[in-house]
LOTI-426115 format. One line per 4 residues: number of its first residue (from 1); their letters; for each residue x, y, z of N, C-alpha, C, O. Coordinates in Angstrom, 1 decimal, decimal comma. Layout:
<atoms>
NUM = A = X Y Z X Y Z X Y Z X Y Z  ...
</atoms>
This chain:
<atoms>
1 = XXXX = 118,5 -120,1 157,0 119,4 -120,2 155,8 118,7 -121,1 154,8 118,4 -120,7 153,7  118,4 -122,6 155,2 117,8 -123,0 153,9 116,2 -122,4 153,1 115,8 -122,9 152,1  115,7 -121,6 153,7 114,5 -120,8 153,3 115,0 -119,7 152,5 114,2 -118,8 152,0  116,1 -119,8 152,3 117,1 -118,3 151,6 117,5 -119,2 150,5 117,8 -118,8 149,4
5 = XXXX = 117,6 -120,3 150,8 118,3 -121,4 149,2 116,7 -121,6 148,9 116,3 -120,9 147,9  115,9 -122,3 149,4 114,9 -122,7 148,4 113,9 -121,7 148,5 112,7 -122,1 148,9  114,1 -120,6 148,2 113,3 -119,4 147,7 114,0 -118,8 146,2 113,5 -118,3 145,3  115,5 -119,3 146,4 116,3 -119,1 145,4 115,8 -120,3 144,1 115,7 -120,2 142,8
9 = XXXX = 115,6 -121,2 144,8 115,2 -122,4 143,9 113,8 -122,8 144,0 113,4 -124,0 143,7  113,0 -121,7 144,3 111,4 -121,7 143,9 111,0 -122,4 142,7 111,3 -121,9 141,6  110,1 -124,0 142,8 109,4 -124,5 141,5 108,9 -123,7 141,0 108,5 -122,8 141,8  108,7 -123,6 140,0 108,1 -122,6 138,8 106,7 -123,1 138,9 106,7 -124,3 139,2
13 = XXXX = 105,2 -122,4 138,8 104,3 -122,5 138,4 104,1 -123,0 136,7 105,1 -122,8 136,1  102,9 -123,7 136,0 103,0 -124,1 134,7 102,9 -122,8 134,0 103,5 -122,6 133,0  102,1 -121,8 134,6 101,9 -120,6 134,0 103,5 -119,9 134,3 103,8 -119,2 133,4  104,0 -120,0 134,9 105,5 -119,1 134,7 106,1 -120,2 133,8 106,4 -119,7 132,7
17 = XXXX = 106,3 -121,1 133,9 107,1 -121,8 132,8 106,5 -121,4 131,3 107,2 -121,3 130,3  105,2 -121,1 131,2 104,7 -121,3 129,9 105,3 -119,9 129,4 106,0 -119,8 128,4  104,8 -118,6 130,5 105,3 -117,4 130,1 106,7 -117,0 129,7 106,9 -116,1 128,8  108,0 -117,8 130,7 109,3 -118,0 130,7 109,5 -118,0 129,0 110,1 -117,1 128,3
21 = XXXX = 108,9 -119,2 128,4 108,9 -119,6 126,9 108,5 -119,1 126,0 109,0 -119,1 124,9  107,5 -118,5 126,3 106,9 -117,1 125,5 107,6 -115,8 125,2 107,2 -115,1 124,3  108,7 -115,6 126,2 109,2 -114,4 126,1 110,7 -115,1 125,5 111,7 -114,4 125,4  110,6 -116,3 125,2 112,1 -116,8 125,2 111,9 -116,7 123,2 112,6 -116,6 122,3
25 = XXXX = 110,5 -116,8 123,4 110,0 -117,7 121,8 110,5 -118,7 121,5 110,8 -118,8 120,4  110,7 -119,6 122,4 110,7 -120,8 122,1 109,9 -121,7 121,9 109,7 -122,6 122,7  109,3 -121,4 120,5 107,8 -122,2 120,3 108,0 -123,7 119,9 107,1 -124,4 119,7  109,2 -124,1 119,9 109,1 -125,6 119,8 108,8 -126,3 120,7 108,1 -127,3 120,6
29 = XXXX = 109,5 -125,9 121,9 109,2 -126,4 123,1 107,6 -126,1 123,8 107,0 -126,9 124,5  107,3 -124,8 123,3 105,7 -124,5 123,7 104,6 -125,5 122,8 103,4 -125,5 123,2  105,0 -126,3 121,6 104,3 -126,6 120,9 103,8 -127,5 121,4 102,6 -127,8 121,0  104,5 -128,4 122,5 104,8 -129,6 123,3 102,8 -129,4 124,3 101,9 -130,1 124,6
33 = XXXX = 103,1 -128,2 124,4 101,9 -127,7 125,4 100,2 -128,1 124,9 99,3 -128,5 125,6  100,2 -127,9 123,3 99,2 -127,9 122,9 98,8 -128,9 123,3 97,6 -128,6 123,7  99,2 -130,3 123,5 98,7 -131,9 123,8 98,6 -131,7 125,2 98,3 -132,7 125,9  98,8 -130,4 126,0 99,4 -131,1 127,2 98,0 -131,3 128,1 97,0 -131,7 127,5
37 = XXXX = 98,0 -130,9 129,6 96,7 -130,6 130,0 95,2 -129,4 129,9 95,4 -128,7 128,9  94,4 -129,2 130,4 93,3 -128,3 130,6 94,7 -127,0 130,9 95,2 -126,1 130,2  94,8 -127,3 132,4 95,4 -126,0 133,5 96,9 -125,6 131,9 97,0 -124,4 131,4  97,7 -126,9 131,4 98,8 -126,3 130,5 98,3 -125,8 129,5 99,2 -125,1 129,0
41 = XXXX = 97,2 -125,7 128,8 96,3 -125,7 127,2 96,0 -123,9 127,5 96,4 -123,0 126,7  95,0 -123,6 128,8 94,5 -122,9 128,9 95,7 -121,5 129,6 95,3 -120,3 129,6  97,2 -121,9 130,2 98,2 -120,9 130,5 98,7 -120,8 129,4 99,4 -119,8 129,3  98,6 -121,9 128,0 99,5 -121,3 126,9 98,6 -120,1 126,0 99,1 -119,1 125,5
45 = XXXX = 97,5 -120,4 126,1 96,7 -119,4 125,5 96,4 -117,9 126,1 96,3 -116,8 125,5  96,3 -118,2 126,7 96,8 -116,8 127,9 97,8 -115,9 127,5 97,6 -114,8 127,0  99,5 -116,7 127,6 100,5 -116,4 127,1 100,9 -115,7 125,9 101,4 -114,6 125,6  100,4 -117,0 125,1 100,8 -116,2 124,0 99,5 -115,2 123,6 99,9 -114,5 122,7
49 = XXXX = 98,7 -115,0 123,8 98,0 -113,7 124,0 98,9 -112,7 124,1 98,8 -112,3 122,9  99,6 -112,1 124,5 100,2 -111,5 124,6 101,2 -110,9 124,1 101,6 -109,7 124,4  101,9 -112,0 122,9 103,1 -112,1 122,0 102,1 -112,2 120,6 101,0 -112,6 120,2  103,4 -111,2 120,1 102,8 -110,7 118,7 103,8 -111,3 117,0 104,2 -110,7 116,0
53 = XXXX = 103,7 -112,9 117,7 104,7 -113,6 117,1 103,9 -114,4 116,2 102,7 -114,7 116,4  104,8 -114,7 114,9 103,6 -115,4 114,0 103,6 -116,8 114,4 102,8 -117,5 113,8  104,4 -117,2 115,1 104,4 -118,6 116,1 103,4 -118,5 116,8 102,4 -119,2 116,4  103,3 -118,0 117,9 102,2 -117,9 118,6 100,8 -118,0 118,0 100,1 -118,9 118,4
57 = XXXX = 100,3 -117,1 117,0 99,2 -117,4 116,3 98,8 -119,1 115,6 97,7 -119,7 115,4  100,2 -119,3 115,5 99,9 -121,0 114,9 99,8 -121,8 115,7 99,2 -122,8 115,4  100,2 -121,6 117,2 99,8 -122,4 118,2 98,3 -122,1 119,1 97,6 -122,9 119,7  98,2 -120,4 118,8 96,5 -120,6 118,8 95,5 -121,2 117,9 94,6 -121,9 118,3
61 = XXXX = 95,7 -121,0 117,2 94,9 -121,7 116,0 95,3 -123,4 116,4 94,1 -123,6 116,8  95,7 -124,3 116,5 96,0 -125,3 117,2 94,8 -125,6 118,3 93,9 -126,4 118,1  94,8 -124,8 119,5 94,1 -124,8 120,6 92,5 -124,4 120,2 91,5 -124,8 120,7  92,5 -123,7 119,2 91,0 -124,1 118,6 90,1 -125,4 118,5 88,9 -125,7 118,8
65 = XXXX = 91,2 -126,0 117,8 90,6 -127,1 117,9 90,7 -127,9 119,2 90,6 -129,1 119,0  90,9 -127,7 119,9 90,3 -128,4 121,4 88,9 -129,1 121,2 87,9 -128,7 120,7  89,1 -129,9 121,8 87,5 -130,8 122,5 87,0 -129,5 123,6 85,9 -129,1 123,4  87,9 -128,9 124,7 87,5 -128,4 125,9 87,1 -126,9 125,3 88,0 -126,4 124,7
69 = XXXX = 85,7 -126,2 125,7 85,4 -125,5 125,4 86,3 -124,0 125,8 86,6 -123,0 125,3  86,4 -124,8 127,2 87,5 -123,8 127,7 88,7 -123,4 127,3 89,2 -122,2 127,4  89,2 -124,3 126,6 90,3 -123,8 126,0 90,3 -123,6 124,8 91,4 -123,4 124,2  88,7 -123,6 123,9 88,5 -123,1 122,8 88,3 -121,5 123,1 88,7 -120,7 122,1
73 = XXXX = 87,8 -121,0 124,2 86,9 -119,9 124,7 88,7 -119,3 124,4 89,0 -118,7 123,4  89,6 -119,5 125,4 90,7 -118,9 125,7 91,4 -118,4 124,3 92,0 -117,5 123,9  91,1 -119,3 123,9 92,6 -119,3 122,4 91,8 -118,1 121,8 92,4 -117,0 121,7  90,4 -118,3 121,4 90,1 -117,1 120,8 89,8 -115,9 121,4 89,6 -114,9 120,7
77 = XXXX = 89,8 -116,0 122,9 90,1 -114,3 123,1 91,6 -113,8 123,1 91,8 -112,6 122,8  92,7 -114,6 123,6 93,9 -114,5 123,2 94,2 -114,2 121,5 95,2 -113,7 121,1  93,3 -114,7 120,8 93,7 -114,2 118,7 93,3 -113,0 119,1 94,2 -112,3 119,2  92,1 -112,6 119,4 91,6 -111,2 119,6 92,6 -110,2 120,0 92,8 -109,1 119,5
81 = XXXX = 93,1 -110,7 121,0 94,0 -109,7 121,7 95,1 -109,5 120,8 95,4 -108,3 120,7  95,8 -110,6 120,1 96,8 -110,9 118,9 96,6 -110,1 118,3 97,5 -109,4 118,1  95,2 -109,8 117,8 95,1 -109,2 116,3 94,7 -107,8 116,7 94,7 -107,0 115,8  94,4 -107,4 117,9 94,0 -105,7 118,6 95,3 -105,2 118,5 95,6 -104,1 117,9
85 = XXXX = 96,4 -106,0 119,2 97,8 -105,6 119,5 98,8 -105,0 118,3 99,4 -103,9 118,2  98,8 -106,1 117,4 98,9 -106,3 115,8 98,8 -104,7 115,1 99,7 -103,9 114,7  97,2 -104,4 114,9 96,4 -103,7 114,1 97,2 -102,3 114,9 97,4 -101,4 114,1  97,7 -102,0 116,1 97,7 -101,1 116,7 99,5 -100,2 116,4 100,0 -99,1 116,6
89 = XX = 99,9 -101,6 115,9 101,4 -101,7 115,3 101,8 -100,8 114,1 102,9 -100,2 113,9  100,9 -100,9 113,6 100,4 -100,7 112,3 99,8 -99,4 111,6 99,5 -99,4 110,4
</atoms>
């Protein structure tokens, strides 16, 4: 029985939380991310990859400027994907 409650109440991964927010568009609370870690920097860029929100784009462009290459690498293939998805809209 309690393996049936705390399956119900499974902690969230940073990347499902980040995604959760992404689909919520709640970019104020995502914006929090930009400062946050490597593993949180590099699931927000991921994410909003995905979303074709003009929010999103301002929080990649954000993650640009990173010190960590890595999560410079991410953000701009995440714009990429932004602006493929975008163009395709269109």
């Amino acid at each position: 029985m309690k393996e049936g409650i705390g399956m119900l109440f499974k902690k969230k991964t940073v990347s499902e939380k980040i995604e959760h927010l992404v689909k919520k568009n709640d970019f104020y609370v995502l914006a929090d991310y930009v400062h946050g870690t490597k593993e949180e920097k590099l699931a927000l860029a991921k994410a909003l990859g995905a979303n074709d929100n003009n929010s999103s784009v301002d929080l990649l462009l954000r993650l640009i400027d990173d010190n960590d290459e890595d999560v410079v690498f991410a953000a701009c293939e995440s714009l990429r994907r932004s602006e493929e998805h975008t163009s395709e809209l269109q």
